[in-house]
Structures are given as structure tokens and as C-alpha cells.
C-alpha positions as CSV (number, residue, x, y, z in Angstrom):
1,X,98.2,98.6,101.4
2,X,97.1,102.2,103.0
3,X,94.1,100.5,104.0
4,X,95.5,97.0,105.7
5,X,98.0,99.3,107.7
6,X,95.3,101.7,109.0
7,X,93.7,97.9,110.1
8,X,96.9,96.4,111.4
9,X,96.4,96.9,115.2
10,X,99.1,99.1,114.9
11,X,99.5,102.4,117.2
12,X,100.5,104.2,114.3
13,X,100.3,104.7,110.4
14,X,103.1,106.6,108.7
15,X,101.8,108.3,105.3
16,X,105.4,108.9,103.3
17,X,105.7,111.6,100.2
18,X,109.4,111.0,100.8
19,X,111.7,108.2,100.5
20,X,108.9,105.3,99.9
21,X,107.7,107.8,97.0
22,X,108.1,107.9,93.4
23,X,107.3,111.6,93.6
24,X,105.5,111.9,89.9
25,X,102.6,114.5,90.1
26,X,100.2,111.5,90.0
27,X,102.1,109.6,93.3
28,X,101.9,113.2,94.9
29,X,98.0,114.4,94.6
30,X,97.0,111.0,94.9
31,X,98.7,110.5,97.9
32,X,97.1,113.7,99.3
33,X,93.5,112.8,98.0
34,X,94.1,109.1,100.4
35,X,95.2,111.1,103.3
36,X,92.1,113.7,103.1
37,X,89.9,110.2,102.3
38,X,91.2,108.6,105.7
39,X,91.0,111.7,108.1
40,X,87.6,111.9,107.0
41,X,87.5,107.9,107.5
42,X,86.0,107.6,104.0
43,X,89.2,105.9,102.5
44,X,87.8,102.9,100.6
45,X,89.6,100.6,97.6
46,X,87.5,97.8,95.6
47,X,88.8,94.6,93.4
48,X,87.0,92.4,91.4
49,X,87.3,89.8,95.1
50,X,86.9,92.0,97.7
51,X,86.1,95.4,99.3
52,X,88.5,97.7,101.4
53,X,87.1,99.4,104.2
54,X,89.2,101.2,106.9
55,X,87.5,99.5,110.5
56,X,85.7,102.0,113.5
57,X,89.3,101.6,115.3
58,X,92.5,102.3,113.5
59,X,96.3,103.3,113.3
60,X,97.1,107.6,113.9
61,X,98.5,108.6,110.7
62,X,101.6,110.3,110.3
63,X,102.3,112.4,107.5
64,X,106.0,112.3,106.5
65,X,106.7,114.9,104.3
66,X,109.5,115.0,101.5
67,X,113.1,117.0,103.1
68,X,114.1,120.6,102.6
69,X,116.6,119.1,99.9
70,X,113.2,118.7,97.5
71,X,111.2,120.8,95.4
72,X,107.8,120.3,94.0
73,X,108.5,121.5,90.1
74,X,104.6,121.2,89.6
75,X,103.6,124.1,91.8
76,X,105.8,127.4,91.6
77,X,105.7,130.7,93.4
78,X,106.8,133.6,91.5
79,X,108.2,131.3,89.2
80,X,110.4,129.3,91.8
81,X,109.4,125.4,92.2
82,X,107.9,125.3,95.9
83,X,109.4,123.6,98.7
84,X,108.1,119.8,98.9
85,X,108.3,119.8,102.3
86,X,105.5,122.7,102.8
87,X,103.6,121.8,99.8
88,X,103.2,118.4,101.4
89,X,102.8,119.9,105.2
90,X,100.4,122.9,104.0
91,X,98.3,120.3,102.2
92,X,98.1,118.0,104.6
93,X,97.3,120.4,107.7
94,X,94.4,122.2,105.4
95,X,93.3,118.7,105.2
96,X,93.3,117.8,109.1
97,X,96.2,116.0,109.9
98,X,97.9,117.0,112.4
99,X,100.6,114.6,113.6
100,X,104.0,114.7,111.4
101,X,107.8,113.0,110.9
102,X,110.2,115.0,109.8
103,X,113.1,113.6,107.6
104,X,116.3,114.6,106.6
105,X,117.2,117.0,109.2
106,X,120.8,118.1,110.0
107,X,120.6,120.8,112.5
108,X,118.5,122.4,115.2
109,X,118.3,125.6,112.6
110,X,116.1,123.2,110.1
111,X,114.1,122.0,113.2
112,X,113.7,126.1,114.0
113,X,112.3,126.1,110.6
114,X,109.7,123.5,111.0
115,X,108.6,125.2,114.3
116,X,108.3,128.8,112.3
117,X,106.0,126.5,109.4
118,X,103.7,125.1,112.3
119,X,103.6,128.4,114.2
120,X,102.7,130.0,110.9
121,X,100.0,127.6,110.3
122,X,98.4,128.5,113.6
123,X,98.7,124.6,114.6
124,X,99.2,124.6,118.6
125,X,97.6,120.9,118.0
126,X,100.4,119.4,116.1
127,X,102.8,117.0,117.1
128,X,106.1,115.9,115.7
129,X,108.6,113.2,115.8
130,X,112.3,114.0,114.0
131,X,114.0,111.5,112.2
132,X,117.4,111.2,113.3
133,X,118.7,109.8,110.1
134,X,122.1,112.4,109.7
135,X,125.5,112.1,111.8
136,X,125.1,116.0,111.7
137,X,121.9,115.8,113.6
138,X,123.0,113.4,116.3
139,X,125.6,116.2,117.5
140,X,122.3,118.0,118.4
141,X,119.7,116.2,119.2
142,X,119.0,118.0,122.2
143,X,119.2,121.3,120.3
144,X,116.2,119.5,117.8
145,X,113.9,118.7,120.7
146,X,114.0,122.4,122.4
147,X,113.8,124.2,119.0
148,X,110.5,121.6,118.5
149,X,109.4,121.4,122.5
150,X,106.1,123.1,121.8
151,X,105.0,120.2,119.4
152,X,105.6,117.5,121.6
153,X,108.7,116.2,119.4
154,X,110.2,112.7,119.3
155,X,113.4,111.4,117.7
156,X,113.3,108.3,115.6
157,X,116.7,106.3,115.0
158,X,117.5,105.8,111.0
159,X,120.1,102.8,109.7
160,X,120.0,103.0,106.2
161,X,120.0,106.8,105.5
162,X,122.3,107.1,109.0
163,X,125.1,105.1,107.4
164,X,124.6,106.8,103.9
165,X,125.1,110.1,105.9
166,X,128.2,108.9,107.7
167,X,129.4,107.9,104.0
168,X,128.6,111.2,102.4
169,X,130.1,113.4,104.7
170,X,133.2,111.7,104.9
171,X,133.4,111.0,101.6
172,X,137.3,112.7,101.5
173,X,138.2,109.8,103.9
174,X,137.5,107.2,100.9
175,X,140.3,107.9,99.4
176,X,143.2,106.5,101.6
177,X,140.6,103.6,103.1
178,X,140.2,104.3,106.8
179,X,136.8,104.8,107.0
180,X,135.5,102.7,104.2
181,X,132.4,100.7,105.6
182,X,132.4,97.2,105.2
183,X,129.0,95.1,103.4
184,X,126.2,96.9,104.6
185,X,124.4,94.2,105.6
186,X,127.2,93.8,108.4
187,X,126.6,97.6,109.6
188,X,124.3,96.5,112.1
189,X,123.0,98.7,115.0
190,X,125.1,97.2,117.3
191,X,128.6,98.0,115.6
192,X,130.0,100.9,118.3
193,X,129.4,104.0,116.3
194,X,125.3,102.8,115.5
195,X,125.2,101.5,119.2
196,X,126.7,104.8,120.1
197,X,124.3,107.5,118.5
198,X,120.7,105.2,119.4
199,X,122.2,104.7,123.2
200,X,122.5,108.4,123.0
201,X,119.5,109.2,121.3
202,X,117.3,106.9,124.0
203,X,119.6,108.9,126.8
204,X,118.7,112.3,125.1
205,X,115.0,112.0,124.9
206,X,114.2,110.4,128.2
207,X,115.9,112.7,130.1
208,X,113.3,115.2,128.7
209,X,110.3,113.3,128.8
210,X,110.4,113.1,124.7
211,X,109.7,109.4,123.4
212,X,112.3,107.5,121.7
213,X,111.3,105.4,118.8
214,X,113.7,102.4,117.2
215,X,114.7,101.7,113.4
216,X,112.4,99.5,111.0
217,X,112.0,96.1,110.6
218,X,112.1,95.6,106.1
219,X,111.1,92.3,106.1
220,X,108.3,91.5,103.5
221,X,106.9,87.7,104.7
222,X,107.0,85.2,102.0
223,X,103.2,83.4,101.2
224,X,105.5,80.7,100.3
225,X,108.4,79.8,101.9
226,X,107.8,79.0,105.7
227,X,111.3,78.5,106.5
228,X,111.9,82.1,105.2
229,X,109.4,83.0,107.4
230,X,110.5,82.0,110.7
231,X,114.2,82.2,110.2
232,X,113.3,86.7,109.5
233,X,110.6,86.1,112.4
234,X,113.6,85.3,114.6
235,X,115.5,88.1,113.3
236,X,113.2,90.4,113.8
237,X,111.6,89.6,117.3
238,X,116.0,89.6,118.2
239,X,116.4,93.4,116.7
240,X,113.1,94.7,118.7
241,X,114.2,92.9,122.0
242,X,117.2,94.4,121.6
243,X,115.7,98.1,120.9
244,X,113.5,97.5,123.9
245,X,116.1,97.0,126.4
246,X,118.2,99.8,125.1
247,X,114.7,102.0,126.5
248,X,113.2,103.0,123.2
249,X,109.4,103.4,123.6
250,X,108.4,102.2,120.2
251,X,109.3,100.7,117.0
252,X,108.2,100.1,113.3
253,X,107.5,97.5,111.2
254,X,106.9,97.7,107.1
255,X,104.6,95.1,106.6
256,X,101.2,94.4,108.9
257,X,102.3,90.8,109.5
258,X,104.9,92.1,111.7
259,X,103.0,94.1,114.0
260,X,102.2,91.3,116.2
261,X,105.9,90.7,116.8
262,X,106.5,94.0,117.6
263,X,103.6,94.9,120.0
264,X,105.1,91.6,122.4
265,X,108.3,93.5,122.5
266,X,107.1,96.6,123.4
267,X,104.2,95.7,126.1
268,X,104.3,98.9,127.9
269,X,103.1,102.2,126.9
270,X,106.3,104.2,126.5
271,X,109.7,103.4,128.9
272,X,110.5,107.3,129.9
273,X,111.2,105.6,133.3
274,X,114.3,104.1,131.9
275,X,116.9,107.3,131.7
276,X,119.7,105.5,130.7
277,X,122.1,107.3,132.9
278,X,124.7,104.6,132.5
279,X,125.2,106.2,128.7
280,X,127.8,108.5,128.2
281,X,128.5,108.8,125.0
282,X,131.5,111.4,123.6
283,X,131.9,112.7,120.3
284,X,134.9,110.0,119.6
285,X,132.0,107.3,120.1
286,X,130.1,109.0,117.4
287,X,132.6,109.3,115.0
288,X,133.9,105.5,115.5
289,X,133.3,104.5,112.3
290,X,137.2,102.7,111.8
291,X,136.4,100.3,114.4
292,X,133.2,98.9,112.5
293,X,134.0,95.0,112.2
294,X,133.0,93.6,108.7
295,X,134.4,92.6,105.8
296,X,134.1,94.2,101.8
297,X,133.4,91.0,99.5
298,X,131.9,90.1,96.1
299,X,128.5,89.2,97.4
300,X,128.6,92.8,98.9
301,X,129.3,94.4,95.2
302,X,127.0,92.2,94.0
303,X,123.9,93.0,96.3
304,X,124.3,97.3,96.2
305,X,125.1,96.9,92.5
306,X,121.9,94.3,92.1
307,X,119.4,95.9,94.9
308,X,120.0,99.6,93.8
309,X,119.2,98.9,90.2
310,X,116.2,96.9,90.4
311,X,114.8,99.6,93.1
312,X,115.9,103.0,91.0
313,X,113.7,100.8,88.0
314,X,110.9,100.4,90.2
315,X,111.0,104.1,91.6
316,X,111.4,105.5,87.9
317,X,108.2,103.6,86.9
318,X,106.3,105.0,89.8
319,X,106.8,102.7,92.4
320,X,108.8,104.4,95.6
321,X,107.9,101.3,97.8
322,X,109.3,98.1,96.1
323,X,109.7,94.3,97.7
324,X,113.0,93.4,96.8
325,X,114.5,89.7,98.3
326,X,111.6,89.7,100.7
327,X,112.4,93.1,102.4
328,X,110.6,96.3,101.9
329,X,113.2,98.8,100.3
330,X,112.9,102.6,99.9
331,X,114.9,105.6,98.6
332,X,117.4,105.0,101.4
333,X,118.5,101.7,100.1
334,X,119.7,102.6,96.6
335,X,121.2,105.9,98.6
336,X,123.2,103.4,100.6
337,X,124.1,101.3,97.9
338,X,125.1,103.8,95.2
339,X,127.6,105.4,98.0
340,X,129.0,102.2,99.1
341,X,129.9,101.4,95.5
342,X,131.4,104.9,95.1
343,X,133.3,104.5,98.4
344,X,135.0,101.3,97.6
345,X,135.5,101.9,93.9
346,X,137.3,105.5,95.2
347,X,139.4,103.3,97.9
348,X,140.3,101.1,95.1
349,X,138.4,97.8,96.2
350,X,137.1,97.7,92.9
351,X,137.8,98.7,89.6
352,X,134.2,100.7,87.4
353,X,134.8,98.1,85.4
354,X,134.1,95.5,88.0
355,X,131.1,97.6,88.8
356,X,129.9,98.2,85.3
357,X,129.7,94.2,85.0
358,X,127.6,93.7,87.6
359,X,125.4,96.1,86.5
360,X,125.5,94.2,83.3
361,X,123.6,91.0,85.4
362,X,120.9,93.1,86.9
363,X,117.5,92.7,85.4
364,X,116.3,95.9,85.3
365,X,115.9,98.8,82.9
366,X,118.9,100.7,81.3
367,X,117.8,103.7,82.6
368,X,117.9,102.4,85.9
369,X,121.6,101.3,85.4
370,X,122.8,104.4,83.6
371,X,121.4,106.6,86.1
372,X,123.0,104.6,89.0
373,X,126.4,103.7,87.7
374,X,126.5,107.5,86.7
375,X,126.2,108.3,90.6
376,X,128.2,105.0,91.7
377,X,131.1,106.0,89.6
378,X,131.3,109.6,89.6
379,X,134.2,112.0,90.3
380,X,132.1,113.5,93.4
381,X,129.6,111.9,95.2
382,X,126.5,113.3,95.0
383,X,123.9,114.7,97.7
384,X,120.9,113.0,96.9
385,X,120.0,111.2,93.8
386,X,116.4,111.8,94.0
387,X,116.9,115.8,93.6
388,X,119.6,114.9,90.1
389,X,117.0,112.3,89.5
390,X,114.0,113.9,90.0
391,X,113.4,115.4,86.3
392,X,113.1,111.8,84.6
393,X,110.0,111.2,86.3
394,X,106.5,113.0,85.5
């Protein structure tokens, strides 16, 4: 997979230790070992049918590493677990890379902090992009890009982990209903307070000279369903037309089939020509989550209740990546899921009971549904369930 994406004809490869990792010690220094291998272009897999070979032109790697809300329990310092966020920079600078996207940032004071980590690491060559993935951090995104102007920064626009944000801060507002999200799959980039916060972010960055990169296209292709195929095709080229109009400069895809699409919809080099002055976006636009259209239903129960399970068994077994219904899904998704359930089980759309059923249909592990009906249905909605989760894997 590492290799086929470095051989896409993509401009870029992201390497992620966070939320499409399993983070067991195994995941982690094997990770590391592959992104060593490929700066030193000696990466290299073989099967029993064929060899693996990165080609003389390939993707620039990005190294995502895990957020400041993680620890790496395998390496300690004066008996405190490390940060996984400079365990997984440090190694990867000593190592050569040099170009890194930063997760889970809420405030210009954690970007000051990534800025004192490069400066410490003596790296006036590295180069950033933020991932604007918290409501927090879209109240200062200009803040982000001056504390990081000296490594080039970028901001990238989240969905998933964006909405999950929006849920977890106002989690007090679940309780009387009026700003409970409807089906996620309804929470679209183009409801007002997502078409708010990218229109801003595009706005922000251009008006800096900082690139502005879209959200991610999930969509796995089937090998055997055509229809499939062409009917997420559609979808897809729609949602980066769409991104490329609102200005951003770039995009990403999960899967190397899609790069093709992508590359027509962004045919230009970057679009900092397009300033978006006609944005102005207030802090009511932000925060207009009541006025996201969409409906709660069954199916919607159904498919957080369904999706998170099967990918918390797949991330407890290792696998922080995982093909679900012909999409790519990652930490963020059972994040999103878990706290929709707990939102709508705390507005009193459903009953734990109803939950705990559809739990009971889920093929999966019962680890996997004990650990996320404990989140879905607790008293207080956790942060993240990858730090209360983190000791049940190696």
C-alpha cells in the first residue's frame, strides 16, 4: 500500500502514526523503519506474485505525527511515557524527513509549540501543513499560520474529526436537542457551518500566500461492482469540483485509483490568485450548527452503531486503516460515530437499549462492542477514545 501510493502520480504521500494507526509498538517502529526505508528510496515489499519497488519519480512524503493528546507508553523519560507527537517527529527528522502535518490542534499556543520542537531540532528546512480538524482552531487560523510562518505552513480542512469536535465541545447542548446533528452522512461540507469554516479557511490562507488544501475523498473502488464504481466516481469528481472552485490548492484522495480524478480537478499548480474576498465569514457562521438540514433515522443508528464497531475490531487487532462499505475509514470515523450515538441517546432520540441492540447485529468482536457502547453510552462523553483505549493494545 506504502509502496503503490509513493507510485500513484500523486504530488504527495502522507505517512500517518495517527488516526490511520493502530499504535501497538510493532505498527509504531515498523512504521518508522518504512519511512527511513523510503527517504533512503530503498523501501521494497515481495509476495510470492510480484515485487514492490518504489519508481525513480515519486509522491513527497508527509509525516503525520500522532496529537499532543497521546503518549508513547513504550519510551519514558524519567519515568513519564513520552509525547507521541515528538517521539514520532524526533524520529522521523533524525531519519530525513522533513515535510510534516500536524493533527489535532486547537490553538495558536499548540502551533507555538510545534514551532519551539522544529526550532529545537535546528530544522530551518522543514515545512508544515496544520490540520484544521477542531472548531477551536478555526477561531484562529490566522494566529496558526503566523505562530508557524517560518515553516512554510498550510491548513488542511477535516470533516469527520471537524464535526466530532463541534459534538464534543458542545456536548452540554445535547441535552435539550438544539444542536444535535442529524445522520452524518447528511453533514456534508456544504451545510452553512462546514461551508462556513473551509470558505474561511481558503479566505485565510490566500490572503497570506499559505496554500489551502480540501478534505478526503474515503472511497475504496470495488474490483467488482462497476456500477459502484462510477456512481462514487461521480461523487467524488462533484466534491473536488466543488473544493476547486471554493480556491483550495489541493486535495486528497485515500486510495491511488482516485488520483487521476483528482489531478483533472485541480489542473493548476496552486490557486493563491483566488483571494476569496467575497467571504466574510462571522463567528455566528461558525457556530451555525442549528441550521444544519438533515434528518436523525434508524439507518443512521444503524450505520455509527455498525461502522464504529467493525472499525474499533479492526484497530484493536492492529489495523488503524480498515475498508469498511467501500470507503477507507480511520480513527475519526468511530470518533464521529461513538459521539453521535452519545448525542442522540443524551437528547433522548434513542433509548441504550436501542443502541445496545444494534450492537448486538454487528459482526465484530466483543471487545470492540464493549469498548464502544461503554463510550456511546456514558455519563460524560469522553475526549478521545484512542487515549482510554490505548492500553488494550500492545
Amino acid at each position: 500500500m506504502m509502496i503503490n501510493a509513493f507510485n500513484s502520480g500523486a504530488r504527495c504521500f502522507m505517512a500517518d502514526f495517527e488516526d490511520a494507526n493502530s499504535p501497538t509498538w510493532e505498527n509504531v517502529v515498523r512504521g518508522h523503519e518504512n519511512v527511513r526505508d523510503a527517504i533512503r528510496g530503498e523501501l521494497s515489499f515481495e509476495t510470492p506474485d510480484k515485487s514492490y519497488r518504489l519508481n525513480d519519480e515519486i509522491a513527497t512524503m508527509l509525516i503525520r505525527p500522532r496529537g499532543w493528546h497521546l503518549v508513547e507508553r513504550h519510551v519514558d523519560i524519567d519515568g513519564d511515557p513520552v509525547s507521541a507527537s515528538l517521539y514520532d517527529f524526533g524520529l522521523a527528522y533524525a531519519n530525513g524527513a522533513r515535510y510534516f502535518y500536524l493533527p489535532k490542534i486547537e490553538s495558536h499556543l499548540e502551533a507555538r509549540l510545534w514551532a519551539e520542537a522544529f526550532r529545537i531540532a535546528g530544522g530551518d528546512d522543514i515545512r508544515c501543513t496544520v490540520l484544521i480538524e477542531t472548531i477551536l482552531a478555526a477561531f484562529e487560523m490566522e494566529q496558526i499560520l503566523w505562530e508557524l510562518r517560518d515553516y512554510g505552513c498550510a491548513l488542511n480542512a477535516g470533516r469527520w474529526d471537524y464535526i466530532f469536535s463541534v459534538i464534543k465541545k458542545f456536548r452540554a447542548r445535547a441535552e435539550d436537542g438544539s444542536w444535535v446533528l442529524p445522520d452524518r452522512v447528511q453533514v456534508t461540507m456544504t451545510v452553512p457551518f462546514m461551508r462556513a469554516y473551509t470558505d474561511l479557511l481558503v479566505a485565510t490562507c490566500h490572503a497570506h500566500g499559505a496554500h489551502a488544501i480540501g478534505g478526503m475523498a474515503a472511497f475504496i473502488p470495488s474490483r467488482t461492482d462497476a456500477e459502484v464504481n462510477r456512481v462514487a466516481l461521480a461523487k467524488v469528481r462533484e466534491d473536488k469540483e466543488r473544493e476547486a472552485g471554493q480556491g483550495f490548492d489541493g486535495t486528497w484522495v485515500a486510495h491511488p485509483d482516485l488520483v487521476p480524478v483528482a489531478t483533472d480537478c485541480f489542473a493548476r499548480a496552486n490557486q493563491l490568485d483566488v483571494l476569496r474576498e467575497d467571504v466574510h465569514v462571522t463567528e455566528a457562521d461558525l457556530l451555525s450548527i442549528p441550521e444544519t438540514p438533515g434528518e436523525i433515522t434508524e439507518q443512521g443508528l444503524r450505520t455509527n452503531v455498525s461502522v464504529g464497531i467493525r472499525y474499533l475490531d479492526a484497530w484493536l487487532h492492529g489495523v488503524g486503516a480498515a475498508a469498511i462499505d467501500n470507503l477507507m475509514e480511520d480513527a475519526a470515523t468511530a470518533e464521529i460515530s461513538r459521539s453521535q450515538v452519545w448525542q442522540w441517546v443524551r437528547s433522548g432520540r434513542f433509548t441504550p437499549e436501542e443502541v445496545r441492540a444494534e450492537a448486538g447485529r454487528v459482526e465484530a468482536g466483543d471487545e470492540a462492542k464493549e469498548l464502544f457502547l461503554g463510550l456511546a453510552l456514558a455519563d460524560e462523553l469522553e475526549d478521545f477514545l484512542t487515549v482510554s483505549a490505548y492500553d488494550q493494545l500492545d
